[in-house]
SELO-84282 format. One record per residue (C-alpha): x, y, z; residue in one letter. Coordinates in steps of 0.05 Angstrom, whole numbers, padded with zeros to 5 digits, always signed. Layout:
N
XYZA/...
***
This chain:
466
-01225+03359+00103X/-01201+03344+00169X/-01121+03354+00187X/-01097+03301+00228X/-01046+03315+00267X/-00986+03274+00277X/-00938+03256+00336X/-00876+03292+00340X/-00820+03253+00292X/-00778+03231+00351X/-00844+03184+00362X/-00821+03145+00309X/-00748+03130+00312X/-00742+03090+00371X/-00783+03044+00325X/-00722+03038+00272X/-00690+02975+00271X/-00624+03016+00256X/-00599+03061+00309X/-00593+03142+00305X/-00527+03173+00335X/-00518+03242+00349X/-00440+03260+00374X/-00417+03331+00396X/-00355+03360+00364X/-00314+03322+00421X/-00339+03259+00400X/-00386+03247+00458X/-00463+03219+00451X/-00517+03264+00457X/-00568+03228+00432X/-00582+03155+00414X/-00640+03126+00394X/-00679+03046+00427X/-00642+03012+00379X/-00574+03028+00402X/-00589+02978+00464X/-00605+02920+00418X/-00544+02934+00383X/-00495+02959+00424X/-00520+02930+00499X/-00517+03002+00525X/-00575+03037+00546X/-00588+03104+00523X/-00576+03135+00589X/-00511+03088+00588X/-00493+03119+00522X/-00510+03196+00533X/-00432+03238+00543X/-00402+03167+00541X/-00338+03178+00479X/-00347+03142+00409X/-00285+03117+00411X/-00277+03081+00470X/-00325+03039+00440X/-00294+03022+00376X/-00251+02958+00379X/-00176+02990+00382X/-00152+02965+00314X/-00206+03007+00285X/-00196+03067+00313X/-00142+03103+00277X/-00185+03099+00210X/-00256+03116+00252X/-00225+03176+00277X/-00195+03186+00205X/-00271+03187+00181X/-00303+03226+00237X/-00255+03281+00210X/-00271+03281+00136X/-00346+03287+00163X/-00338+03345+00209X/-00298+03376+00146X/-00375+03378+00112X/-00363+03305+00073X/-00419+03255+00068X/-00403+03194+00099X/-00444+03135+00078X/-00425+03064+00079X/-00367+03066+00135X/-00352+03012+00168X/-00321+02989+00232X/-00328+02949+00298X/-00351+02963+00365X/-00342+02922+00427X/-00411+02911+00461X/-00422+02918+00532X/-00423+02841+00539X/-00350+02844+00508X/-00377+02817+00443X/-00359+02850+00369X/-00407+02878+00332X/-00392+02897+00256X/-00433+02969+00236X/-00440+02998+00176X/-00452+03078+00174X/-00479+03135+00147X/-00464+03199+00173X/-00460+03281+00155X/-00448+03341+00197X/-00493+03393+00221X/-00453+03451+00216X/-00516+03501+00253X/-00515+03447+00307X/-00436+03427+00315X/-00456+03364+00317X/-00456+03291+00281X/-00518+03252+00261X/-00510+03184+00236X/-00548+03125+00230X/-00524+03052+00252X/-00530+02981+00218X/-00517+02921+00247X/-00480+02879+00196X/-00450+02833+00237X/-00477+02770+00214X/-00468+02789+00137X/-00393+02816+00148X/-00378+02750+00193X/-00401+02693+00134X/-00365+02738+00090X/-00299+02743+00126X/-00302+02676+00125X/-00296+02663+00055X/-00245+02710+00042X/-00203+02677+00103X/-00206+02615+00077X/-00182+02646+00007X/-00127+02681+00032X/-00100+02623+00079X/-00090+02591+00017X/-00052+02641-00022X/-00019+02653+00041X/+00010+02577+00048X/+00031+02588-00027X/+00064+02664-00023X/+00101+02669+00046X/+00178+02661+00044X/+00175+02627+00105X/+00147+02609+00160X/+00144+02667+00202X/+00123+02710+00149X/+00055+02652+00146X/+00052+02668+00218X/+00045+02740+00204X/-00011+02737+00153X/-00051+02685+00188X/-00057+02740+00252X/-00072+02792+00195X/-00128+02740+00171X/-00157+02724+00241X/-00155+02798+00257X/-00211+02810+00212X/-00250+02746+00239X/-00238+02772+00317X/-00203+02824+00345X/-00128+02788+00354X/-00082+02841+00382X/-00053+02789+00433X/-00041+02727+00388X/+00005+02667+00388X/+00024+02599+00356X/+00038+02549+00385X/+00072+02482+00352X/+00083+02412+00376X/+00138+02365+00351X/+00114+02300+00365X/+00191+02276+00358X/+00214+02310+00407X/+00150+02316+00447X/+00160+02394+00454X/+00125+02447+00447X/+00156+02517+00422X/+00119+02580+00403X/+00145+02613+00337X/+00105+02666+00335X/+00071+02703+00392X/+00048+02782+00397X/+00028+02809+00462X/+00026+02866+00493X/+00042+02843+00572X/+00080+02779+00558X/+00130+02753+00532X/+00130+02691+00491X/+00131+02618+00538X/+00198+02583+00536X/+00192+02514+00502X/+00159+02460+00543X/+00136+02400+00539X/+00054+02380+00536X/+00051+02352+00608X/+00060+02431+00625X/+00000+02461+00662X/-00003+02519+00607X/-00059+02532+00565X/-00035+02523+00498X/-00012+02451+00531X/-00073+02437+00551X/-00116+02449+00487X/-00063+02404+00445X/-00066+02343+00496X/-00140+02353+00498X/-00144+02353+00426X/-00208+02407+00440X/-00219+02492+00439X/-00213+02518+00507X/-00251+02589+00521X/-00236+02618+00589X/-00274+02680+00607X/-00299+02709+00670X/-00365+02675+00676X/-00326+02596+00652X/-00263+02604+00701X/-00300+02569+00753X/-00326+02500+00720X/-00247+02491+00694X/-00196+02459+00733X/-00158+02495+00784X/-00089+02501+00745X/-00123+02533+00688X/-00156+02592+00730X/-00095+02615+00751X/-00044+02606+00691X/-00083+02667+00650X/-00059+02715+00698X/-00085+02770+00735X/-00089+02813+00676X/-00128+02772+00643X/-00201+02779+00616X/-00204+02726+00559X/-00166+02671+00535X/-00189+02625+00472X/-00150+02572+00441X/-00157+02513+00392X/-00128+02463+00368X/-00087+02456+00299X/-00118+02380+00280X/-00094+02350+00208X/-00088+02285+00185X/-00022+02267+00226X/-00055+02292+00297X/-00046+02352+00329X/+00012+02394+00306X/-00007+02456+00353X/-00052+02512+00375X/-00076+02580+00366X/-00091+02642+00417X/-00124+02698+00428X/-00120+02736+00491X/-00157+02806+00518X/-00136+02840+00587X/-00179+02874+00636X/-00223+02933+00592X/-00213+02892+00531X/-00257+02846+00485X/-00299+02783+00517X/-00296+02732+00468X/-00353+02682+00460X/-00373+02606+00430X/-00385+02651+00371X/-00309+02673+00368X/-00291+02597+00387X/-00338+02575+00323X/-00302+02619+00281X/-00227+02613+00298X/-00238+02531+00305X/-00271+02538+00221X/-00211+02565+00201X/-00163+02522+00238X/-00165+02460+00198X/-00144+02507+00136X/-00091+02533+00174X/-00070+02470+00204X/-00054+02450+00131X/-00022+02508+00112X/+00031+02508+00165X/+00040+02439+00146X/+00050+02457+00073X/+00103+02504+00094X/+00136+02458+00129X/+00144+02404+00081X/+00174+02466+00043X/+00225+02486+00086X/+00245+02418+00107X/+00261+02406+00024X/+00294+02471+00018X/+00340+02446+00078X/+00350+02379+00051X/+00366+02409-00013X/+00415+02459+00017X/+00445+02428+00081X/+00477+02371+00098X/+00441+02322+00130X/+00496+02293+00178X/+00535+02355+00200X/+00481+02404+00188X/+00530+02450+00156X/+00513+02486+00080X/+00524+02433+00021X/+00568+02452-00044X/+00507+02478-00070X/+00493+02536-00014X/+00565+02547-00011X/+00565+02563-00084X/+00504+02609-00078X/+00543+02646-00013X/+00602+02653-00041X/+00571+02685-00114X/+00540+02735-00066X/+00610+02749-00021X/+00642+02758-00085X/+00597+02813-00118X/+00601+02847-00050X/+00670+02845-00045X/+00680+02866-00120X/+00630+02918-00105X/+00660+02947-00029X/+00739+02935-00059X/+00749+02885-00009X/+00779+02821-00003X/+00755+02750+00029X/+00790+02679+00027X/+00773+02606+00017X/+00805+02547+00059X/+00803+02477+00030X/+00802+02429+00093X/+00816+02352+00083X/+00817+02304+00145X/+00884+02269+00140X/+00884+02193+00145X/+00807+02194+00150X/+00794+02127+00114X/+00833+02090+00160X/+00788+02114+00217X/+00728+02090+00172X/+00758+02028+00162X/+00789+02007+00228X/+00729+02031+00273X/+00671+02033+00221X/+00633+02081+00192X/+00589+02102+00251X/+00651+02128+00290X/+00669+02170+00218X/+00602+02201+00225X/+00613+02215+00298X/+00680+02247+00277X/+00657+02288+00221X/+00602+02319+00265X/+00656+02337+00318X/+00693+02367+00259X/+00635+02419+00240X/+00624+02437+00310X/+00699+02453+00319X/+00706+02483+00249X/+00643+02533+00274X/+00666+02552+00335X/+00732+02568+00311X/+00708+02619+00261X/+00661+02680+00259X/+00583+02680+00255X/+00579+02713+00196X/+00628+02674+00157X/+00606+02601+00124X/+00624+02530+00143X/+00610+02478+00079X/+00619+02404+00072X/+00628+02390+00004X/+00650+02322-00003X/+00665+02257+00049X/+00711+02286+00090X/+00722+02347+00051X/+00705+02420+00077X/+00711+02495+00065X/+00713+02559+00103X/+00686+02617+00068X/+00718+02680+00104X/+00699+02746+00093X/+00717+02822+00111X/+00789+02792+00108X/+00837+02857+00109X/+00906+02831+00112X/+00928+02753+00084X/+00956+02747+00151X/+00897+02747+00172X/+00871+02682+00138X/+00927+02635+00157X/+00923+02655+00243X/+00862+02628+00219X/+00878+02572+00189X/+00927+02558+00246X/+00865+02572+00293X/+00828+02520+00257X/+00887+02464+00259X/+00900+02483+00327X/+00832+02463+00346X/+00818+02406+00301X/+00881+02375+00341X/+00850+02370+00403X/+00852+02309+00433X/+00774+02277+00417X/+00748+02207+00453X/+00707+02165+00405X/+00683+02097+00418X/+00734+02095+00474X/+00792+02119+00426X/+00839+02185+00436X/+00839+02205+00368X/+00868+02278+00330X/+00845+02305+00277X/+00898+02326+00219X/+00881+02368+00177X/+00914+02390+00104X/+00892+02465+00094X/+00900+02491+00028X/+00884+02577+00024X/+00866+02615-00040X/+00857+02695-00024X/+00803+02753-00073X/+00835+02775-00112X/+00903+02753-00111X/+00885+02690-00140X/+00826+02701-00181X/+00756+02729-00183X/+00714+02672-00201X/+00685+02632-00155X/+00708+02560-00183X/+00776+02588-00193X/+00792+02610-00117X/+00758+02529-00098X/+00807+02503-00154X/+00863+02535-00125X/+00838+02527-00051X/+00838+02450-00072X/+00904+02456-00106X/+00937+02483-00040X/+00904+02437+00009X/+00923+02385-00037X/+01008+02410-00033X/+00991+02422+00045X/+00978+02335+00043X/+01032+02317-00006X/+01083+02354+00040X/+01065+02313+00108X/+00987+02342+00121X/+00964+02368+00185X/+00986+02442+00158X/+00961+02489+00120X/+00979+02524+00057X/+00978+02587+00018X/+00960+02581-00058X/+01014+02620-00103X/+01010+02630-00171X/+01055+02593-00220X/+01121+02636-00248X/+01133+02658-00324X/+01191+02617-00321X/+01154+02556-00307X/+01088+02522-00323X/+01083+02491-00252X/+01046+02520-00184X/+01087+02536-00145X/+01063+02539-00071X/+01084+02563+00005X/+01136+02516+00045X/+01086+02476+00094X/+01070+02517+00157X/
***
């Protein structure tokens, strides 16, 4: 019988649909096979002493490098997986198997393309996990922060920003915005020749690139800047219209993103569009439900909720804090000689006094019509709290114009001090009440330090007026 003879075995592999990578110890090609063009753009020659990792897209390459170690350390590798940027800029997904040749120092493995596989399942899971996102985050920023986790695994999104529109106010304000050359764009309104502008008057994505600068307007080729390679953005479209926008952005020697990437970021913006909204419906209901809506100042029910928290922190630290009971003196004949819209007006010039005369840390509440407290903490001396209090009448007497009037404001100020009179939070506002309360029967526009009652009598007994 005839022995046929057969080509040598390297006849075959540039006929493999997946590619065959050989790397030296410091991570440089030696050897690629045909199919690395078709997958990664490079030509073999290209490839040959060009480094592995300056190929891998950068959020990869902490765990790629991570793996090429176990594998020099003698481990089978099979089934890795990261990205690699393409020499068109484009993202390829690969799956891996490698080993090491200890006799040879070097690392053999064999590339698949699973881009098309990994993309239609990314986006299932991103659609899944915008939802539990809009349902789990605190807040809104904290949405922000695992929507660019989510689009990170669509597209690389190391420079990423949102951008929102209030139609109200015809504004738009960026929340949230990570990038590694720029800071984040003042608020502006939509006329603005920016980007993000553009894309929400348009209503339509907008993908800039190298090879599309030229058929866009004039204004848009320049506001990238210089540093630029990429810029992709769409719209956030729901029901009510266009609430914002989302970016990506890659500088010189980074990522080219393509229709592909626009296809993909524009699927998942109708999801997040409406999870954003969700979240703020939220926080507009938890600020109805804890802020007043005419001064914008905590209700009774924050107040209560800060002031259970001062209290087992002082408790805790052995420290001491104080609550002033303001009532506006004569108030009702202001609502009923120049109507209720000029109370309003004076009630809001009220809080803004009341905060400015205070610290940043400590709390300014309106609990009732014209009824307010000041929650004062770190308090070391009780002199302290009424050159306060003083501060505070001092200020509220400033002369104020409204509706053409030269009003003051009078103030009764009524003090109760942890722990000298009590420990429970509805016992210091009982006595802070009782003390205002004195402050008014005794001629108002003063304040008043809450004392407790005698043995000898059942009465309070409280501080001559100030």
């Amino acid at each position: 019988m005839d022995t046929k003879t057969y080509a040598p075995l390297t006849s075959f592999i540039d006929l493999l649909l997946d590619a065959i990578c050989v790397v030296d110890a410091q991570g440089r090609f030696v050897f690629v096979s045909a199919a690395c063009e078709r997958i990664f753009g490079y030509t073999p020659d290209e490839m040959i002493g060009k480094a592995m990792i300056q190929m891998v897209v950068p959020e990869d390459r902490a765990r790629t490098l991570h793996a090429a170690k176990e594998v020099m350390s003698g481990h089978l590798k099979p089934y890795f997986e990261n990205r690699y940027i393409r020499k068109d800029g484009q993202i390829v997904h690969i799956m891996w198997s490698a080993r090491w040749s200890e006799a040879d120092q070097l690392r053999i493995a064999v590339a698949r393309d699973i881009t098309e596989r990994k993309q239609a399942e990314s986006m299932q899971t991103a659609l899944y996990a915008i939802s539990e996102a809009a349902h789990a985050a605190e807040d809104l920023f904290t949405l922000f922060q695992q929507i660019h986790q989510i689009i990170g695994e669509l597209l690389p999104a190391l420079n990423f920003s949102v951008a929102l529109y209030d139609a109200a106010n015809d504004q738009l304000s960026f929340p949230y915005h990570i990038d590694e050359h720029d800071q984040a764009p003042e608020p502006h309104t939509p006329a603005t020749d920016t980007l993000s502008a553009e894309v929400i008057r348009s209503g339509q994505a907008l993908l800039l690139t190298p090879e599309t600068r030229s058929v866009h307007a004039e204004h848009l080729r320049t506001v990238v800047g210089q540093d630029s390679l990429c810029w992709l953005g769409v719209p956030l479209n729901s029901p009510n219209g266009t609430i914002g926008a989302l970016a990506v952005k890659s500088y010189v020697g980074g990522v080219r993103y393509t229709e592909k990437d626009q296809e993909l970021l524009q699927f998942v913006s109708t999801q997040i569009a409406a999870a954003i909204e969700r979240k703020q419906l939220h926080a507009r209901l938890q600020y109805m439900a804890q802020y007043d809506q005419l001064t914008h100042l905590p209700n009774r029910e924050l107040l209560h909720d800060r002031l259970q928290t001062a209290l087992a922190r002082v408790h805790r630290e052995q420290a001491r804090l104080s609550l002033l009971y303001l009532d506006l003196d004569k108030f009702k004949l202001i609502n009923d000689t120049l109507g209720h819209a000029a109370g309003d007006l004076l009630l809001q010039e009220v809080a803004q006094r009341l905060k400015q005369a205070v610290r940043e840390t400590d709390t300014v509440a309106r609990v009732g019509g014209d009824e307010f407290v000041v929650l004062l903490e770190h308090i070391q001396l009780p002199e302290h709290v009424t050159a306060v209090a003083e501060k505070i009448r001092h200020a509220l007497n400033q002369p104020l114009d409204l509706l053409g009037h030269s009003l003051r404001i009078l103030p009764s100020i009524g003090i109760a001090l942890y722990p000298e009179h009590g420990v429970e939070g509805e016992q210091l506002l009982k006595h802070a009440d009782d003390a205002m309360y004195c402050a008014k029967m005794n001629g108002g526009n003063r304040f008043q330090l809450h004392i407790e009652p005698s043995p000898a009598d059942g009465d309070t007994q409280l501080n001559e007026p100030a």
